[in-house]
C-alpha positions in Angstrom: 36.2 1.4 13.9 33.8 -1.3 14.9 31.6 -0.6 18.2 31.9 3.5 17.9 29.4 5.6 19.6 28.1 8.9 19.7 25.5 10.4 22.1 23.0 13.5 21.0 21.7 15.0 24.6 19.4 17.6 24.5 19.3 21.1 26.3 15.7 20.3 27.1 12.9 18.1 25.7 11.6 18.1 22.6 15.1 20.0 20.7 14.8 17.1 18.3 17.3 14.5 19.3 14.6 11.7 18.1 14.7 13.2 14.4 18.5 14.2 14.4 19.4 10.6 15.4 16.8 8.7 12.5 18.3 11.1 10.1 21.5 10.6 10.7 21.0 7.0 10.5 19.9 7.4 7.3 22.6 9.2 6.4 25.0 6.8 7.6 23.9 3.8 6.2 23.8 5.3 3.2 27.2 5.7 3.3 28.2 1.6 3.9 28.0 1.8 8.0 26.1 -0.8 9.8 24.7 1.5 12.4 22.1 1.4 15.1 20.0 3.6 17.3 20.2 3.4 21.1 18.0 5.0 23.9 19.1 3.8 27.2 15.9 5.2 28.6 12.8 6.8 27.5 9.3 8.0 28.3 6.9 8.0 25.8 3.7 6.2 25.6 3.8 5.7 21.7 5.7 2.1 21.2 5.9 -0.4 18.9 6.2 -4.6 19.4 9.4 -5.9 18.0 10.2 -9.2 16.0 11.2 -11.3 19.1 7.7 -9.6 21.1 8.5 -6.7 23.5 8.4 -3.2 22.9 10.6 -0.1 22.5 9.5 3.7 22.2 8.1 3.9 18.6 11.0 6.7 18.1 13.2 3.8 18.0 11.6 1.5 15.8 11.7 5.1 13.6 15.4 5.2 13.9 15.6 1.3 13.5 13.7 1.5 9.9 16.0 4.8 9.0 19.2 1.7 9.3 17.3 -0.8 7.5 17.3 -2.9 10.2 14.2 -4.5 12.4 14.2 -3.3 15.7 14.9 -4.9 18.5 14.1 -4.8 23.0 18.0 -4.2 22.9 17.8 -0.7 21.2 15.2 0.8 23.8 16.3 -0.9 27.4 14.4 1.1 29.7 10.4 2.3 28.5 8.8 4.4 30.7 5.2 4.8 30.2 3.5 7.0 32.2 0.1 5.9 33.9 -0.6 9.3 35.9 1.5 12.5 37.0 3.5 10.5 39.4 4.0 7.0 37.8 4.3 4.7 35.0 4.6 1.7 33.7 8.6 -0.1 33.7 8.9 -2.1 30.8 12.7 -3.9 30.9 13.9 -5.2 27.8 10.5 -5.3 26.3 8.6 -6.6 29.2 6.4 -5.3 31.8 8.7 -5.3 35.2 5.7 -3.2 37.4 4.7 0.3 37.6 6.5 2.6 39.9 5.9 6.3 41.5 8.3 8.6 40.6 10.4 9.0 43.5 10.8 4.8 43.7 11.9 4.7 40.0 14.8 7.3 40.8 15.8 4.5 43.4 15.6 1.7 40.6 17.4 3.3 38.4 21.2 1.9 39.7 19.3 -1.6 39.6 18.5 -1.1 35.7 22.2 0.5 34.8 23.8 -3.5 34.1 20.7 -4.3 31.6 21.1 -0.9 29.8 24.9 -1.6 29.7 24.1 -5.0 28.3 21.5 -4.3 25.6 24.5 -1.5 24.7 27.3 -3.9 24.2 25.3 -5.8 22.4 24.6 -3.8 19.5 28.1 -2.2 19.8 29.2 -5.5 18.9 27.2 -5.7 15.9 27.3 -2.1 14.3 29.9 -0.1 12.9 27.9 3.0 14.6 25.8 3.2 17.4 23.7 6.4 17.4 22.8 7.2 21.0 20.0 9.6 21.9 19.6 10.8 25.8 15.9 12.1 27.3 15.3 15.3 28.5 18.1 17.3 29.6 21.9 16.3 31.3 21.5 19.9 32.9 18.6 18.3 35.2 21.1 17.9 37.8 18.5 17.1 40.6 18.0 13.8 38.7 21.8 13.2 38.1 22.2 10.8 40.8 21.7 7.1 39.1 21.2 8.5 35.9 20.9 6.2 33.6 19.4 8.7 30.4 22.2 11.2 29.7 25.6 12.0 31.3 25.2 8.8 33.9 25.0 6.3 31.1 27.9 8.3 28.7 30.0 8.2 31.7 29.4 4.2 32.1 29.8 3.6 28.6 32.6 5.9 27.7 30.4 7.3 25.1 31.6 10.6 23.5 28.3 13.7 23.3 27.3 15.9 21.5 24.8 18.7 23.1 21.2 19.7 20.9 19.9 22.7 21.1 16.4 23.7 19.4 16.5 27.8 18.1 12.8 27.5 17.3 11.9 27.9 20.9 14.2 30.9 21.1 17.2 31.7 23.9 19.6 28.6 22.8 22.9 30.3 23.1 21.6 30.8 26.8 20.4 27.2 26.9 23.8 25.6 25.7 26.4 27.7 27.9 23.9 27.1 30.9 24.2 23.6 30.2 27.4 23.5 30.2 28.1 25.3 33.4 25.6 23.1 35.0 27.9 19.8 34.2 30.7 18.8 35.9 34.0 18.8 34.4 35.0 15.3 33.6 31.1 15.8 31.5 31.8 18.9 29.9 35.3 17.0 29.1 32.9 14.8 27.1 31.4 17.0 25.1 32.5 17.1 21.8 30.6 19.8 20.4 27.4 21.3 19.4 24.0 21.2 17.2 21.4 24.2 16.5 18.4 22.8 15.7 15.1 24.1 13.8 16.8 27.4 12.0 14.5 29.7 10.2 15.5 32.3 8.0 19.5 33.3 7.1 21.6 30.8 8.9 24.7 33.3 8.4 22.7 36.3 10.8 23.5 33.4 13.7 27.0 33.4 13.1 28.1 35.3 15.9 26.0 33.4 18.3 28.5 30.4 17.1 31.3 32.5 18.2 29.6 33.7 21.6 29.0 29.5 22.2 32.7 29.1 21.4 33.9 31.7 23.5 31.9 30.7 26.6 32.2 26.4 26.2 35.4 26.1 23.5 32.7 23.8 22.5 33.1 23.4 18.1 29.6 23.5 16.0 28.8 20.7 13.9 26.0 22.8 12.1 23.2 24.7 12.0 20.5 22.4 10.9 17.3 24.8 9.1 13.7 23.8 10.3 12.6 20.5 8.6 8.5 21.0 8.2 8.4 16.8 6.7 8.9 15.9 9.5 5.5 16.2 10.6 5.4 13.2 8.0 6.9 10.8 10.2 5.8 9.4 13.8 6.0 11.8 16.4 7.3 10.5 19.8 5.3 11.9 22.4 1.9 14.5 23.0 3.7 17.6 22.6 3.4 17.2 18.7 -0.4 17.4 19.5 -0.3 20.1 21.5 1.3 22.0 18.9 -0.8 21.4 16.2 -4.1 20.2 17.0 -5.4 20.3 13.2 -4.2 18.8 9.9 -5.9 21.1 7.3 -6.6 20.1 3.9 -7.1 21.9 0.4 -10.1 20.1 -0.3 -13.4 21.4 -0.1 -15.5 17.9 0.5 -13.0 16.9 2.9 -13.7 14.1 5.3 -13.7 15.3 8.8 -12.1 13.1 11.4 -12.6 14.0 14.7 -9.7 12.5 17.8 -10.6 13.5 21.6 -6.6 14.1 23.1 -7.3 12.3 25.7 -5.0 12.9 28.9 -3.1 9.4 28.6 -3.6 9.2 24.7 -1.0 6.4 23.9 -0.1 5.5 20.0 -1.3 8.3 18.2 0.6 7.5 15.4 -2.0 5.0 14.2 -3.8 8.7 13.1 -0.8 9.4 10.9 -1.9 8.0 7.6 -5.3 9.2 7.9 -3.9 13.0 8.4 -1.3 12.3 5.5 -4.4 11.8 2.9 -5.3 14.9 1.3 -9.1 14.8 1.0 -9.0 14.0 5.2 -9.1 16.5 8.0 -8.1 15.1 11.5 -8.5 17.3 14.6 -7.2 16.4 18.0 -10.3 17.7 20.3 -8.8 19.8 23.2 -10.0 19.5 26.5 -13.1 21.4 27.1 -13.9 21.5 23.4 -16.9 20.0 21.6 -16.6 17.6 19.1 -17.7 19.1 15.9 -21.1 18.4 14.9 -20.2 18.4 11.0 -17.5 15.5 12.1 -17.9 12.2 9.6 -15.7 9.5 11.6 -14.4 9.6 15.7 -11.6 7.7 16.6 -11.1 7.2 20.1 -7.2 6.6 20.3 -5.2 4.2 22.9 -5.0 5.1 26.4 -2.4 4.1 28.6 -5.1 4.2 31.6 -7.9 3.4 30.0 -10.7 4.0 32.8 -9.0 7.1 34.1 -9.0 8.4 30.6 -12.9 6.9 30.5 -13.5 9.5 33.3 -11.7 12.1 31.6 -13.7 11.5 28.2 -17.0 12.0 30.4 -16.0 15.1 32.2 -15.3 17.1 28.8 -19.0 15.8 28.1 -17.3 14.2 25.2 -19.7 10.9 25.7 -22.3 13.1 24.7 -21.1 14.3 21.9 -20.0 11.0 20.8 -23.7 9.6 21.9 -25.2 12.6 19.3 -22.9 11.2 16.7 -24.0 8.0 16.5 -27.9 9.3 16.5 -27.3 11.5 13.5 -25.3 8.0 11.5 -22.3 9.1 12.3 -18.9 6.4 11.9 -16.8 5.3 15.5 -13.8 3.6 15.7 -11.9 2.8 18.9 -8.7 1.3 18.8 -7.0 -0.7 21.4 -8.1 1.2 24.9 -10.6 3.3 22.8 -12.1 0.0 21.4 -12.3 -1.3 25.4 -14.4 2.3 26.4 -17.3 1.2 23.3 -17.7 -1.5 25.5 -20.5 -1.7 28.4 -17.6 -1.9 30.8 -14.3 -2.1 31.9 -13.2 -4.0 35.2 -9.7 -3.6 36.9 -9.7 -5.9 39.6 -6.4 -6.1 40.5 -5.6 -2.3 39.7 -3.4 -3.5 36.8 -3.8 0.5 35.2 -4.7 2.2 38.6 -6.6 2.1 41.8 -9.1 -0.8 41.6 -12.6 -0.7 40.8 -14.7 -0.8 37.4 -16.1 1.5 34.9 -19.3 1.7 32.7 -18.5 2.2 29.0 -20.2 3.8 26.3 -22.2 1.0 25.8 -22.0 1.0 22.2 -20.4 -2.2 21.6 -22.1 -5.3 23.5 -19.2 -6.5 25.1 -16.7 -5.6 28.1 -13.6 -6.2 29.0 -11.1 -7.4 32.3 -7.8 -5.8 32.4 -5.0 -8.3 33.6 -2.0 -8.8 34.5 -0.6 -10.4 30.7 0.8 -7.9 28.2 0.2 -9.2 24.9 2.3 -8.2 22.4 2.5 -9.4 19.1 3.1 -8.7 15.0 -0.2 -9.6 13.1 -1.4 -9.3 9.4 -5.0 -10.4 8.1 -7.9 -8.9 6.5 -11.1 -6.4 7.4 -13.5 -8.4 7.0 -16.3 -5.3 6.1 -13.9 -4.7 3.0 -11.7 -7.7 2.4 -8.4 -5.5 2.2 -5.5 -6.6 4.0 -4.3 -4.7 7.4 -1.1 -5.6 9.5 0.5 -4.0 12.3 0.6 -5.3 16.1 -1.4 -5.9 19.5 -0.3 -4.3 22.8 -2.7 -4.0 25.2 -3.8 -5.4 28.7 -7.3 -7.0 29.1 -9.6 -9.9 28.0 -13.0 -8.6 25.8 -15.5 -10.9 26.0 -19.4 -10.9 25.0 -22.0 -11.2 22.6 -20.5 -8.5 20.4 -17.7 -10.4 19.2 -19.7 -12.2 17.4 -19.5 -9.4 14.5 -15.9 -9.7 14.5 -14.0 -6.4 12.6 -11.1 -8.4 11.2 -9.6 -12.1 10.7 -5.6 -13.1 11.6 -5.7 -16.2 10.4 -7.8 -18.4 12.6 -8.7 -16.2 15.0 -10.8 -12.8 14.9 -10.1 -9.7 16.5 -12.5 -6.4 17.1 -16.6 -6.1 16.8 -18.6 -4.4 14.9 -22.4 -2.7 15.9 -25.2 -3.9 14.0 -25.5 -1.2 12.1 -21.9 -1.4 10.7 -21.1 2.1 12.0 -19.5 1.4 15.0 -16.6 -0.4 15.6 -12.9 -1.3 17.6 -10.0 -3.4 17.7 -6.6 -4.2 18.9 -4.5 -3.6 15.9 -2.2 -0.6 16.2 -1.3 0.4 12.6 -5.0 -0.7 10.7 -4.8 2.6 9.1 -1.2 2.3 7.3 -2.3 -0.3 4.9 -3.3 1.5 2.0 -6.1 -0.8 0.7 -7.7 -0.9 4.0 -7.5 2.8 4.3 -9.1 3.9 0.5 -11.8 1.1 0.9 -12.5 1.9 4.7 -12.9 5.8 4.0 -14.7 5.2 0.4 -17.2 4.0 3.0 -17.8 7.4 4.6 -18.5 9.8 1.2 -17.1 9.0 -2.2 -13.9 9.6 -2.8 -11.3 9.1 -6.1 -8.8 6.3 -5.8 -6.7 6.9 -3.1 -3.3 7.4 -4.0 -1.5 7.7 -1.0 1.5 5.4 -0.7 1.9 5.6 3.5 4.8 3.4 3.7 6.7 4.5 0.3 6.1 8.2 2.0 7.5 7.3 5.1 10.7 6.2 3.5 11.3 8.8 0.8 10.7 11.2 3.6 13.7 9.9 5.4 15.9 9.9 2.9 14.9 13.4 2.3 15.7 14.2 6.1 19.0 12.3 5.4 19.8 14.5 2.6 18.8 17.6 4.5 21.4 16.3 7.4 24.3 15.8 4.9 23.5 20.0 3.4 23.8 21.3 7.0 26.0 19.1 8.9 29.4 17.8 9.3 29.0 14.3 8.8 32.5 13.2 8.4 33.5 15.1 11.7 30.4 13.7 13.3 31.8 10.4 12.7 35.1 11.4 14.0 34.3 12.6 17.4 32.9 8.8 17.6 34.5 6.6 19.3 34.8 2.9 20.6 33.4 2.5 24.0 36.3 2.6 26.5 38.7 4.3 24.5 38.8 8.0 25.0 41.2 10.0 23.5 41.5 7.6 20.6 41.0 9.5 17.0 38.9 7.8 14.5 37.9 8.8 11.2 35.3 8.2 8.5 37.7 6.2 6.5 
């Protein structure tokens, strides 16, 4: 059955679509399949640069990694990322197209439809399975017109769906009949059954809400999939995860305290996920209006996907402050990417490339400043910190030349060229590379720096996998994989059966 698709859509953001789909990739290649993961549009300012240089929502570089397979422009089309509360960025097949407002991207959307269908044939053609995931919600019927995210694309594609709903957040049997009622009939024709997400407790007491779901859709269950707490092990796709749990604690005692400010456009937060999977570390995301702690031992100022708005916003939680008392008492700074730009002494948009034009003093910590422009680079890099000599790879995406005396201190080597700058002092310092923290050398040696610490023993990567094949076991316990694969079919051929074979 070569080319078969299946769609999760969600009954609202957030149900776990993003987790269900890298899981069940995992799952599937286990089992022989050549399968692939497919968003035809998402919003999400965590991404990740692929092989041939664009970028995709870092979910899907996830769910790429769960297939064993690199990831590639053609598995994330459309990438929203938003700049403010009514735009965001349009990246098309990995490239920056322009920003647009809200209401003008609902008009684009019928213009983008023939590239999503592309990228989609495309790895139809190579895959034995193509796992779709939708955004939001298809009940979001004021956005149905031109949709390209959920029923509108399904529709297009002849893709077979299945509907998500999360139990955590309580009222799902409410969430998946209204859903249903909501969609037309040729969608709810498409529909070829349901998931309950997130269980806790006896999955047998939710028995009769299967039966009420029946009764009311005709819709079949595939499962009832029990909360997976290791997931907070893997990359989460967007700021809600913050939102929910602005502390990883720790058991030990001499921890090292790691202190984030959650900034309004934070963008890649991910790169703090190996320093809140080590045991002796403590990271907190620093709400809004919030001090930073004064006991804190390192801040990282994340990415930004407005960097001088989010400069602004810094300043009016008197975060610059805090961060200014830090450094006075020897405290350790490190900014990454748009965080590394704010060290500077300033930050010029000129042509607006990130909002309205203008430019913005820094924190002045770093000698250096930076112009943002109209170029995107994005590119895979590996090379070595140069304070420690460990290795570090990951990738650059970011807008802006830095320029100034302060590069003269570089922070790390790629070859040739040199990336980052570091105080005088050796206590302050930023970069471009998204991922430094992942490489486990860097990250002992880097945080040995900060207090004394045993041998770090943390595997980031080797956790990262065993955790999804863990996820891919916990799929197989609670779902019905073989009649998952069933209810998929080849694009353009409803009606036809298939089987796992």
């Amino acid at each position: 059955m070569r080319g078969a698709a299946l769609m999760l859509q969600g009954t609202g953001s957030d149900v776990g679509k993003s987790l269900l789909v890298a899981g069940l990739a995992r799952a599937y290649a286990r089992r022989g399949l050549a399968v692939r993961p497919f968003k035809p549009q998402n919003m999400s300012n965590n991404a990740a640069v692929t092989a041939e240089g664009g970028e995709i929502g870092r979910a899907q570089a996830l769910q790429a990694r769960a297939c064993g397979v690199a990831p590639c422009v053609d598995m994330n089309p459309v990438l929203l990322k938003p700049q403010s509360e009514t735009g965001a960025q349009v990246i098309v097949r990995g490239r920056m197209r322009g920003t647009a407002a809200a209401r003008a991207y609902q008009n684009l959307k019928a213009e983008l439809l023939p590239a999503v269908l592309e990228s989609f044939a495309r790895l139809a053609a190579a895959a034995d399975l193509v796992l779709v995931e939708g955004a939001g919600s298809p009940a979001e019927v004021n956005l149905r017109a031109g949709d390209i995210a959920n029923m509108g694309f399904a529709e297009a594609a002849d893709v077979p769906v299945v509907l998500v709903g999360d139990i955590d957040r309580g009222g799902v049997i409410a969430s998946i009949v209204g859903t249903w009622t909501l969609l037309a009939p040729a969608e709810r024709a498409r529909l070829a059954g349901v998931i309950i997400n997130k269980f806790r407790g006896d999955k047998t007491l939710f028995d009769d809400g299967l039966a009420a779901i029946a009764a009311a859709t005709g819709l079949r269950a595939f499962g009832v999939v029990p909360f997976f707490p290791e997931a907070a092990h893997l990359p989460a796709e967007d700021a809600l995860a913050l939102d929910r749990a602005q502390t990883s604690r720790s058991k030990t005692v001499r921890a090292i305290r790691v202190a984030v400010p959650h900034l309004a456009r934070i963008a890649n937060f991910d790169d703090l996920d190996p320093l809140r999977a080590e045991p002796d570390v403590i990271v907190s995301f620093i709400a809004p209006g919030t001090a930073i702690p004064g006991d804190t031992d390192l801040i990282v100022l994340p990415g930004s996907k407005a960097t001088r708005a989010d400069l602004a916003f810094l300043r009016a939680q008197g975060w610059d402050i805090d961060i200014a008392a830090h450094v006075r008492r020897g405290g350790w700074v490190v900014g990454l990417c748009g965080g590394y730009q704010m060290l500077g002494r300033r930050i010029d948009d000129p042509a607006g490339i990130e909002g309205p034009a203008g430019s913005s003093d820094g924190l002045g910590l770093l000698d250096l400043a930076t112009e943002l422009t109209g170029d995107k680079t994005l590119r895979a890099v590996s090379g070595v910190d140069l304070a420690t000599g460990a290795d570090v790879r990951g990738y650059e995406m970011h807008v802006g030349r830095t320029h100034g005396p302060g590069l003269a201190r570089p922070m790390l080597r790629f070859g040739a060229r040199t990336d980052g700058a570091v105080a005088p002092d050796g206590r302050v310092m930023g970069c471009y590379l998204h991922g430094l923290f992942a490489a486990d050398g860097f990250r002992h040696a880097f945080l040995s720096r900060l207090r004394t610490r045993e041998a770090g023993s943390l595997a980031y990567e080797a956790m990262i996998e065993a955790t999804l094949d863990r996820l891919a076991d916990h799929l197989e316990a609670h779902l019905d994989l073989d009649g998952l694969y069933a209810a998929a079919r080849p694009a353009g051929t409803s009606g036809i059966e298939s089987g796992i074979g």
